[in-house]
mmCIF file of the N, C-alpha and C atoms, coordinates in Angstrom:
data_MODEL
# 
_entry.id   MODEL 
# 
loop_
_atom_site.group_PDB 
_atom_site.id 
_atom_site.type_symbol 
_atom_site.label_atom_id 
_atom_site.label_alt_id 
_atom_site.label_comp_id 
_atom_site.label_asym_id 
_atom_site.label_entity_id 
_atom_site.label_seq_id 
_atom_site.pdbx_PDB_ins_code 
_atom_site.Cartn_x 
_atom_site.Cartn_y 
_atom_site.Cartn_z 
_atom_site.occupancy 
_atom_site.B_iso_or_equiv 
_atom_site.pdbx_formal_charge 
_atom_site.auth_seq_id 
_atom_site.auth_comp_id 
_atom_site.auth_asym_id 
_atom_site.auth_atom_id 
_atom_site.pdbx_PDB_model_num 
ATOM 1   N N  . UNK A 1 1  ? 26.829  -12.320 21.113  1.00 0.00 ? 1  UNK A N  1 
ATOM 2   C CA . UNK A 1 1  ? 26.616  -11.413 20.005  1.00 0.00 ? 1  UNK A CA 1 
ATOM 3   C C  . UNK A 1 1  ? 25.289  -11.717 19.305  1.00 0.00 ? 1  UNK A C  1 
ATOM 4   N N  . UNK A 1 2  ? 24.691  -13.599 19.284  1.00 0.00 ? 2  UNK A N  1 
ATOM 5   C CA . UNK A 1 2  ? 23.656  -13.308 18.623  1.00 0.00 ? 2  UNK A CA 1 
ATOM 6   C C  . UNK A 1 2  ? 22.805  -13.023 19.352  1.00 0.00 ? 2  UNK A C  1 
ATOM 7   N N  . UNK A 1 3  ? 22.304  -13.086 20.625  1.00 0.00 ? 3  UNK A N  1 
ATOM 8   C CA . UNK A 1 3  ? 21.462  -12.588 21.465  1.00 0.00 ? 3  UNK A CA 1 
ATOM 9   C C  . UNK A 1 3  ? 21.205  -10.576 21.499  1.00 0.00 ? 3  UNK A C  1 
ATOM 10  N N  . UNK A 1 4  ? 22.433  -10.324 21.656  1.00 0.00 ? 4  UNK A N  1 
ATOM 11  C CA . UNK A 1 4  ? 22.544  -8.757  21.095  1.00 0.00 ? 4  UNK A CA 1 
ATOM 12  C C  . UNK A 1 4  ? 21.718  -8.404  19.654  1.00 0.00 ? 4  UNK A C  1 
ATOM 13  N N  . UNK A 1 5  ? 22.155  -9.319  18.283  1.00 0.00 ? 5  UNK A N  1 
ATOM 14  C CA . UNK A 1 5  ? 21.300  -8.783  17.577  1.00 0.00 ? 5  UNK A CA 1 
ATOM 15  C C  . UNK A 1 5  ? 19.699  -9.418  17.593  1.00 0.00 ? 5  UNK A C  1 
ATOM 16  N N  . UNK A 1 6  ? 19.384  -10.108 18.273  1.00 0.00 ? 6  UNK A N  1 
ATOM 17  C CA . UNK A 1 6  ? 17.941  -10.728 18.388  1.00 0.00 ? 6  UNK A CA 1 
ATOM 18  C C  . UNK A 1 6  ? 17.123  -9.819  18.993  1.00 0.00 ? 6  UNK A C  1 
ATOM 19  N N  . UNK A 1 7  ? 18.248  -9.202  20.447  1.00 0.00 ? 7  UNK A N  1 
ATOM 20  C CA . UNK A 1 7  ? 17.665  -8.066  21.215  1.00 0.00 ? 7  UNK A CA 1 
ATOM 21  C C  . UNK A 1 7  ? 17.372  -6.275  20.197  1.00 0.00 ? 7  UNK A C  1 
ATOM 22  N N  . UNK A 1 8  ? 18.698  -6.449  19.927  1.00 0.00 ? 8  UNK A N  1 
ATOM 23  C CA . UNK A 1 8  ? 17.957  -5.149  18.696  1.00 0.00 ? 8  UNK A CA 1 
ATOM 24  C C  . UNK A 1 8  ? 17.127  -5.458  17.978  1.00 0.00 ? 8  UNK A C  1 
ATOM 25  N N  . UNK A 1 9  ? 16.705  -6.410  17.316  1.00 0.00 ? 9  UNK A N  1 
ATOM 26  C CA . UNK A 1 9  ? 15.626  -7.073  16.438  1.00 0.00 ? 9  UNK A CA 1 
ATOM 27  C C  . UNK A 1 9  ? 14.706  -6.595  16.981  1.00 0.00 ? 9  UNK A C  1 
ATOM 28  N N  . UNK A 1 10 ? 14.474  -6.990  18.007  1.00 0.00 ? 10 UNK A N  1 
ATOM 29  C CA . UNK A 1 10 ? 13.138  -6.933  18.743  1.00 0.00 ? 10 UNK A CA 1 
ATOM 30  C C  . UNK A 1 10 ? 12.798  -5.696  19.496  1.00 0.00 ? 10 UNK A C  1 
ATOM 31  N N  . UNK A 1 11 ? 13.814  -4.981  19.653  1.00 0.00 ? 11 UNK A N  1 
ATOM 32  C CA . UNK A 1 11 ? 13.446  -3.648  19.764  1.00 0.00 ? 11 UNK A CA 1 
ATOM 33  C C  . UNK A 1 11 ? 13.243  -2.448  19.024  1.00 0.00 ? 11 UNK A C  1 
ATOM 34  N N  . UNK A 1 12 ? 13.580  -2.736  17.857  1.00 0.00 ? 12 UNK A N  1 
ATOM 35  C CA . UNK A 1 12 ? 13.314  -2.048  16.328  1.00 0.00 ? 12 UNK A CA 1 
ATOM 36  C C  . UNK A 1 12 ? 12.035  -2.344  16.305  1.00 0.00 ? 12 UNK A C  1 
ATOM 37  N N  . UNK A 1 13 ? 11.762  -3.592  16.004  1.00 0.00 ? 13 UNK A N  1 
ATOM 38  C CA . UNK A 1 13 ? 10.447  -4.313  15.960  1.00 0.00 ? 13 UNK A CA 1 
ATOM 39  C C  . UNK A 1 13 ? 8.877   -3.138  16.636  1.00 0.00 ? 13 UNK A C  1 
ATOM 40  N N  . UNK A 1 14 ? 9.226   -3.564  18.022  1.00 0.00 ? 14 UNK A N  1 
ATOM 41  C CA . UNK A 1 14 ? 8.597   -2.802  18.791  1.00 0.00 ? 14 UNK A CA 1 
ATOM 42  C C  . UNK A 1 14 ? 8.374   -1.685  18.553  1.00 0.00 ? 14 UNK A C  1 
ATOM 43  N N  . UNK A 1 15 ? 9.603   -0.316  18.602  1.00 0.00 ? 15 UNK A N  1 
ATOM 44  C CA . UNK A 1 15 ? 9.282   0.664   17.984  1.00 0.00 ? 15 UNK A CA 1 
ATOM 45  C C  . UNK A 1 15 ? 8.865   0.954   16.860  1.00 0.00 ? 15 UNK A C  1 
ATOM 46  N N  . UNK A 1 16 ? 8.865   0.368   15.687  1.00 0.00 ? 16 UNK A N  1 
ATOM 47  C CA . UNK A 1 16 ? 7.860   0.530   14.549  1.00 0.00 ? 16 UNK A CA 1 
ATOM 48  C C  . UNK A 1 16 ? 6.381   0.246   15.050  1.00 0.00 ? 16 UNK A C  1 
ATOM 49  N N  . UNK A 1 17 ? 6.217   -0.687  15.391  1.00 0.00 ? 17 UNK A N  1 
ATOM 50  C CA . UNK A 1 17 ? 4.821   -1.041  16.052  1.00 0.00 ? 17 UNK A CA 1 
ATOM 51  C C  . UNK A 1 17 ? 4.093   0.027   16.664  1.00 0.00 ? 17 UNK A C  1 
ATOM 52  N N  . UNK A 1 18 ? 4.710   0.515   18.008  1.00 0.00 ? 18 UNK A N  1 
ATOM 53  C CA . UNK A 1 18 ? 4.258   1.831   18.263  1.00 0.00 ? 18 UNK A CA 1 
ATOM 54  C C  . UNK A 1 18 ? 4.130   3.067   17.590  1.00 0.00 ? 18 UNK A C  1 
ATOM 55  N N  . UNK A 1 19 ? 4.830   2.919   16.316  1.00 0.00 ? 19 UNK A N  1 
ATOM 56  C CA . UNK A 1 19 ? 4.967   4.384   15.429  1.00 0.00 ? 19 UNK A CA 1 
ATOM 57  C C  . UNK A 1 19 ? 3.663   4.116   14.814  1.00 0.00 ? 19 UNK A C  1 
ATOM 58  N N  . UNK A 1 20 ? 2.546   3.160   14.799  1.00 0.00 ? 20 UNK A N  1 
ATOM 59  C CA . UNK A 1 20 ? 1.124   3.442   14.024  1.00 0.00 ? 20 UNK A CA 1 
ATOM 60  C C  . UNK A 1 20 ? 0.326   3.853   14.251  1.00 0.00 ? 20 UNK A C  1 
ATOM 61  N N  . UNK A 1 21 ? -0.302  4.709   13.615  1.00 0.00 ? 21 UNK A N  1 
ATOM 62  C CA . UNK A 1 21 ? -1.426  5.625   13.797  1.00 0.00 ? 21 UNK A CA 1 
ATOM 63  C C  . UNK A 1 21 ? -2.934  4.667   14.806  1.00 0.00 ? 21 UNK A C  1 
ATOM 64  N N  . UNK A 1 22 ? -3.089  5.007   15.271  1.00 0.00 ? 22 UNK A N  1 
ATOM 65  C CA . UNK A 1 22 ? -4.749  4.900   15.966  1.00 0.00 ? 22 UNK A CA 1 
ATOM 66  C C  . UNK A 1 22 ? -5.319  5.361   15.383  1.00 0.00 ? 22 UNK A C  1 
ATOM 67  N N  . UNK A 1 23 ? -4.975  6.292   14.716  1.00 0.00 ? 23 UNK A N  1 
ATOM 68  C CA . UNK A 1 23 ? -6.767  7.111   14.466  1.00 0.00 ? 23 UNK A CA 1 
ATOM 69  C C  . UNK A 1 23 ? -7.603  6.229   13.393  1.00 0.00 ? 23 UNK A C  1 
ATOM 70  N N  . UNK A 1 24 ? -8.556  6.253   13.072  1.00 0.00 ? 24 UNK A N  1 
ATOM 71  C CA . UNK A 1 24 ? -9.476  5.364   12.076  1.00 0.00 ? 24 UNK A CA 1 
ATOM 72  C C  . UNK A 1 24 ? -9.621  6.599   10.772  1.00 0.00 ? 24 UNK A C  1 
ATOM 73  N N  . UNK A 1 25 ? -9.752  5.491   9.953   1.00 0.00 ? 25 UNK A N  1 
ATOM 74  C CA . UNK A 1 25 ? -9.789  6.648   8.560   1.00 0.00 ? 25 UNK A CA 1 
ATOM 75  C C  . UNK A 1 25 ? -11.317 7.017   8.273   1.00 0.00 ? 25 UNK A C  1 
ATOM 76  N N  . UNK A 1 26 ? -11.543 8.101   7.519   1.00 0.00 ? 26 UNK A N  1 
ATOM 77  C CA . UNK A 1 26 ? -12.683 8.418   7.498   1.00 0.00 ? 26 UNK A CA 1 
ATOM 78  C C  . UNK A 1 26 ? -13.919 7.507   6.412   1.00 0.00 ? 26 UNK A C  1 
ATOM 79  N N  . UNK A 1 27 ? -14.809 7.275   6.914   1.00 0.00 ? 27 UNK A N  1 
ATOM 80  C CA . UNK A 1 27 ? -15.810 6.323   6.035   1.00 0.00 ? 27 UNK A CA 1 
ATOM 81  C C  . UNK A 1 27 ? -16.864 7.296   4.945   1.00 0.00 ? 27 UNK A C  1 
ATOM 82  N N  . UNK A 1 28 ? -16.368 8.505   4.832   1.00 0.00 ? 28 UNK A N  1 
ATOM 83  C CA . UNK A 1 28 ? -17.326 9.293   4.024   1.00 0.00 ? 28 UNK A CA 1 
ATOM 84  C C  . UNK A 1 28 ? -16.084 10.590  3.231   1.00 0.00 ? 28 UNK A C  1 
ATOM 85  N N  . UNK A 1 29 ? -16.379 10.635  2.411   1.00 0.00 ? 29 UNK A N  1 
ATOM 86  C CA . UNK A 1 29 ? -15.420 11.599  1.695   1.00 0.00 ? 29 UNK A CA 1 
ATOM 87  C C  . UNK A 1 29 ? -15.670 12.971  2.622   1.00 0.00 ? 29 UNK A C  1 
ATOM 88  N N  . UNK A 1 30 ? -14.384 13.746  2.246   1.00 0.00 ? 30 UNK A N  1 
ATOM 89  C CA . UNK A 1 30 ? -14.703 15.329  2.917   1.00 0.00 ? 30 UNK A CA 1 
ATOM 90  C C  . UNK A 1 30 ? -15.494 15.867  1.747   1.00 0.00 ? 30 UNK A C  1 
ATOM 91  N N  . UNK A 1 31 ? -16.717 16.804  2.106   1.00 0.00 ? 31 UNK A N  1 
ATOM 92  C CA . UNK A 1 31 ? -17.386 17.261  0.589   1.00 0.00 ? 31 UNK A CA 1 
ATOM 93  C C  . UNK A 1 31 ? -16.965 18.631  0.239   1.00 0.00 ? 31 UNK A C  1 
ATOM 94  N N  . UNK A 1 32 ? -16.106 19.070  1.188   1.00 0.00 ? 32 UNK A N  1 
ATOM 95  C CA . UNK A 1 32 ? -15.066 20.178  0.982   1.00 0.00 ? 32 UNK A CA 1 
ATOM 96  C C  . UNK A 1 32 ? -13.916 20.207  0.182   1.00 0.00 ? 32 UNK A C  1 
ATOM 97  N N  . UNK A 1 33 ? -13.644 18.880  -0.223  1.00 0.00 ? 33 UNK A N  1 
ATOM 98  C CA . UNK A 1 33 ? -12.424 18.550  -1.071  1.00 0.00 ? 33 UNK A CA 1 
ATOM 99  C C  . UNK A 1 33 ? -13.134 17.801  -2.110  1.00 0.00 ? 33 UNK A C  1 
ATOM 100 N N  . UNK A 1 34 ? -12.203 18.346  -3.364  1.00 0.00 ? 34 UNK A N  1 
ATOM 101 C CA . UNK A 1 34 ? -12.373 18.019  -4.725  1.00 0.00 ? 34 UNK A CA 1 
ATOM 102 C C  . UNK A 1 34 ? -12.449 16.288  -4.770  1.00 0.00 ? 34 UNK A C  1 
ATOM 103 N N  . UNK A 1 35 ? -13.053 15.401  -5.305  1.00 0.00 ? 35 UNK A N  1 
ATOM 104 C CA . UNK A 1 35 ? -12.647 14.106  -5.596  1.00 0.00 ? 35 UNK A CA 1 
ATOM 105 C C  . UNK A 1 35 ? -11.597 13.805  -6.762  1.00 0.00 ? 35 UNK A C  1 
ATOM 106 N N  . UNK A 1 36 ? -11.079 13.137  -6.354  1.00 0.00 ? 36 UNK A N  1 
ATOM 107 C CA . UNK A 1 36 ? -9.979  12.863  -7.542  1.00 0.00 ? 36 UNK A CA 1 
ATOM 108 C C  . UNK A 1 36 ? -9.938  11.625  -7.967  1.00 0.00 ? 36 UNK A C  1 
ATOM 109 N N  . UNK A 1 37 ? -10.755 11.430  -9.414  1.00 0.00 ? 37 UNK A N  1 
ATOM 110 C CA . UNK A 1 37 ? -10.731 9.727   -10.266 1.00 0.00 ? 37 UNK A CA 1 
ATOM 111 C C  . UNK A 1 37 ? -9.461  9.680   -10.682 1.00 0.00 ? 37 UNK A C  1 
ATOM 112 N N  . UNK A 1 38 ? -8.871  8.309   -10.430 1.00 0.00 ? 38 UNK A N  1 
ATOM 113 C CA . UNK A 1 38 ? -7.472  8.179   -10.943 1.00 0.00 ? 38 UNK A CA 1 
ATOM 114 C C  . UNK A 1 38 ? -8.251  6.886   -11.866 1.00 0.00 ? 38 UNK A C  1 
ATOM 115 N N  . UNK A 1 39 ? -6.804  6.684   -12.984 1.00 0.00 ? 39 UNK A N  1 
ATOM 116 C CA . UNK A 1 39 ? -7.171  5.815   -14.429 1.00 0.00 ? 39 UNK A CA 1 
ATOM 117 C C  . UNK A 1 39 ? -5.807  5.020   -13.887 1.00 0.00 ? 39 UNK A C  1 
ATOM 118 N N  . UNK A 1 40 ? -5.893  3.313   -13.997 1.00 0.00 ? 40 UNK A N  1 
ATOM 119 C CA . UNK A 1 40 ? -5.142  2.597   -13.194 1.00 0.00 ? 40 UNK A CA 1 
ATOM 120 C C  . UNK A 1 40 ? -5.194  1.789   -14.688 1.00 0.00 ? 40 UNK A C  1 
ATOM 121 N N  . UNK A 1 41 ? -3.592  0.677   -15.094 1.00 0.00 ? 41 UNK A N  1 
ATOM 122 C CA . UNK A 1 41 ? -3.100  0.189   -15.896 1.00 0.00 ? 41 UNK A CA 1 
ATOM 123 C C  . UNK A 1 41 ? -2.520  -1.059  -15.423 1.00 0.00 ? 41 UNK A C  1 
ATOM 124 N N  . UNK A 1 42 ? -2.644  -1.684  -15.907 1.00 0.00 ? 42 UNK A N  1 
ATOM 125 C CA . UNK A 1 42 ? -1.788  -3.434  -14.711 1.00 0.00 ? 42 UNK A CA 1 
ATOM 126 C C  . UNK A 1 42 ? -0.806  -3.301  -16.190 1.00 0.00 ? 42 UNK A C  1 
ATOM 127 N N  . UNK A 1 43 ? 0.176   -4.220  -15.736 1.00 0.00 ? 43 UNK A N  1 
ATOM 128 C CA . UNK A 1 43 ? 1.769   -4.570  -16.313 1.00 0.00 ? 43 UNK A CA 1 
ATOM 129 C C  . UNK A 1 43 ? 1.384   -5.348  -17.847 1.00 0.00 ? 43 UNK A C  1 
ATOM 130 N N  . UNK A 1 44 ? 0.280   -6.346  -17.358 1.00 0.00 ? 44 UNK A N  1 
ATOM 131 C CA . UNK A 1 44 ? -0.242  -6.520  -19.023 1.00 0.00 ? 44 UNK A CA 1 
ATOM 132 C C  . UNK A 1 44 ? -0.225  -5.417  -19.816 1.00 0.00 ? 44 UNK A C  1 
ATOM 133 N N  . UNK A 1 45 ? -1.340  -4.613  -19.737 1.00 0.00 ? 45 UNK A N  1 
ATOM 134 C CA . UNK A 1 45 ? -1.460  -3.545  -20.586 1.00 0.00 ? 45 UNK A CA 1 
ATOM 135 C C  . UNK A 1 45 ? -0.405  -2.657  -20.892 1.00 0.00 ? 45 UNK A C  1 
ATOM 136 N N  . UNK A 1 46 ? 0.042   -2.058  -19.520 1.00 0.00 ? 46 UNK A N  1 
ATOM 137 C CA . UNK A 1 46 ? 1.196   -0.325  -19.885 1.00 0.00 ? 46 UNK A CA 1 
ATOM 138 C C  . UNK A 1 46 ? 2.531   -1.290  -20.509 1.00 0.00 ? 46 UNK A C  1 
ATOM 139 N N  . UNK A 1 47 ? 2.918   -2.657  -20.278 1.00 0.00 ? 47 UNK A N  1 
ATOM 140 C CA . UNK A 1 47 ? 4.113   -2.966  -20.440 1.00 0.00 ? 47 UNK A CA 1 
ATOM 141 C C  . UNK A 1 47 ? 4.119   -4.378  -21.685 1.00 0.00 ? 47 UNK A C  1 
ATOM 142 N N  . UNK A 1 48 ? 3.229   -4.832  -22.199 1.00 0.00 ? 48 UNK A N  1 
ATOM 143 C CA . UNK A 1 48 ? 2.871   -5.101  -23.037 1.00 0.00 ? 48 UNK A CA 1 
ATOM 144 C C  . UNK A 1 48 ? 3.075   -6.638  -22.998 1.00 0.00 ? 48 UNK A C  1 
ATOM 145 N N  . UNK A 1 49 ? 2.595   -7.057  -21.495 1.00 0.00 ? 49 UNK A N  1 
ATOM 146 C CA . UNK A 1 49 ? 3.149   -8.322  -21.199 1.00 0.00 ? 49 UNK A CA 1 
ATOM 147 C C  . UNK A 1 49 ? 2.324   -9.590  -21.580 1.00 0.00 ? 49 UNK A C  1 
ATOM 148 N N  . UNK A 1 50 ? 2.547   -10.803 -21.670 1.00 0.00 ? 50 UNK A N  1 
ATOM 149 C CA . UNK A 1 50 ? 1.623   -11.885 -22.454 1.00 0.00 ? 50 UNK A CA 1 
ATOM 150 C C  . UNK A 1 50 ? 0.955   -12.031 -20.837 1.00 0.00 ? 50 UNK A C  1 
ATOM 151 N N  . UNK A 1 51 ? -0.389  -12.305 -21.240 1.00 0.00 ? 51 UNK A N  1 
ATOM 152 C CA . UNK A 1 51 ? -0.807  -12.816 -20.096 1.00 0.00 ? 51 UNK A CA 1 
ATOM 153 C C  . UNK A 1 51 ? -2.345  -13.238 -20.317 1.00 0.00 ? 51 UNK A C  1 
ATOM 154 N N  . UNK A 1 52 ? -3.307  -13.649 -19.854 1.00 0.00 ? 52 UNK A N  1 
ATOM 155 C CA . UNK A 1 52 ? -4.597  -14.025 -20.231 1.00 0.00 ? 52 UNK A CA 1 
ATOM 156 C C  . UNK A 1 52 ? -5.176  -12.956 -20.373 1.00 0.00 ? 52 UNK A C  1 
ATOM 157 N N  . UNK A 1 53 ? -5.402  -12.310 -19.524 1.00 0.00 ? 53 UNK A N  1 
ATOM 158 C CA . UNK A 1 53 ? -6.444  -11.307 -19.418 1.00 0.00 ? 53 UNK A CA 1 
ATOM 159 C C  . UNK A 1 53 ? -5.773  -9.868  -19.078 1.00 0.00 ? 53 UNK A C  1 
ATOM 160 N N  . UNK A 1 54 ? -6.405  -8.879  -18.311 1.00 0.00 ? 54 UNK A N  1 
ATOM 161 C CA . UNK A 1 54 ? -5.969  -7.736  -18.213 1.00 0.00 ? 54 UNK A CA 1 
ATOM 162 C C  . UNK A 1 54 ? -6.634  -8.226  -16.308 1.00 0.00 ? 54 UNK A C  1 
ATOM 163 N N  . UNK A 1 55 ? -5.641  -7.223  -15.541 1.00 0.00 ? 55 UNK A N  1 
ATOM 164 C CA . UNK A 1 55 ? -5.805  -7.517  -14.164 1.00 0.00 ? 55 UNK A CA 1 
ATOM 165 C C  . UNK A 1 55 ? -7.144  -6.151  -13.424 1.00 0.00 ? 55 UNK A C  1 
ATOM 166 N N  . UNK A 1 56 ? -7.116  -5.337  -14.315 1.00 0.00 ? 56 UNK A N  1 
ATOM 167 C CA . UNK A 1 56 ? -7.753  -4.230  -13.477 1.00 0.00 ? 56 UNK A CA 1 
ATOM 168 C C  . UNK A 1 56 ? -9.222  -4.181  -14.564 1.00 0.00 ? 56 UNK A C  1 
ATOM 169 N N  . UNK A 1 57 ? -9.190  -5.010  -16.071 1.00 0.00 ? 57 UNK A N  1 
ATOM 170 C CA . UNK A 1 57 ? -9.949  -5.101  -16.554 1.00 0.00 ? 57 UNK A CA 1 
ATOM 171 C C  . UNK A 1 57 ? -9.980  -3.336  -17.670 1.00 0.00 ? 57 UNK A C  1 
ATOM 172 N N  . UNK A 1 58 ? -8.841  -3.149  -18.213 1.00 0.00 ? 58 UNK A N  1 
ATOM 173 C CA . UNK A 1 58 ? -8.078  -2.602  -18.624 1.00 0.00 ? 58 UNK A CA 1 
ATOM 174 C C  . UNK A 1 58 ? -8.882  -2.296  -19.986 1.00 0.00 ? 58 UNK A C  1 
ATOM 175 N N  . UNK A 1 59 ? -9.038  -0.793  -20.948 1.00 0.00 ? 59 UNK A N  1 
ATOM 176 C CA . UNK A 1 59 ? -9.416  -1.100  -22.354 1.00 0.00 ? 59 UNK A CA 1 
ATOM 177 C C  . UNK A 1 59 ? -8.375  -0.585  -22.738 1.00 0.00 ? 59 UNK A C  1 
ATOM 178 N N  . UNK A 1 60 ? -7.978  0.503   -22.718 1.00 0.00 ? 60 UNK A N  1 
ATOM 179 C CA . UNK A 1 60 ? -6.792  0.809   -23.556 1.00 0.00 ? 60 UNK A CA 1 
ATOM 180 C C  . UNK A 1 60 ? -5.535  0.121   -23.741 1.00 0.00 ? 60 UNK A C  1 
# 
């Protein structure tokens, strides 16, 4: 039985492995599509946690 689940282990395994993309991502924006700035918050700041500093370098 534990050989059975070692063997499914490892064949789950495998098939995730094969489920990843090849293709390479692109190194230049599309200039056909809008850019979108996102505003990012670490757990210090949005959650009001003690900590030294701010992680993303945070003002608000």
């Amino acid at each position: 039985m534990k050989i059975a689940g070692i063997l499914i282990s490892f064949i789950l395994f495998a098939a995730m492995c094969s489920a990843q993309s090849g293709t390479s991502l692109a190194t230049v924006p599309d200039s056909t599509k809008p850019v979108q700035v996102l505003k990012v918050a670490c757990g210090q700041c949005m959650l009001g946690m003690k900590a030294d500093g701010c992680t993303f370098g945070c003002t608000d």
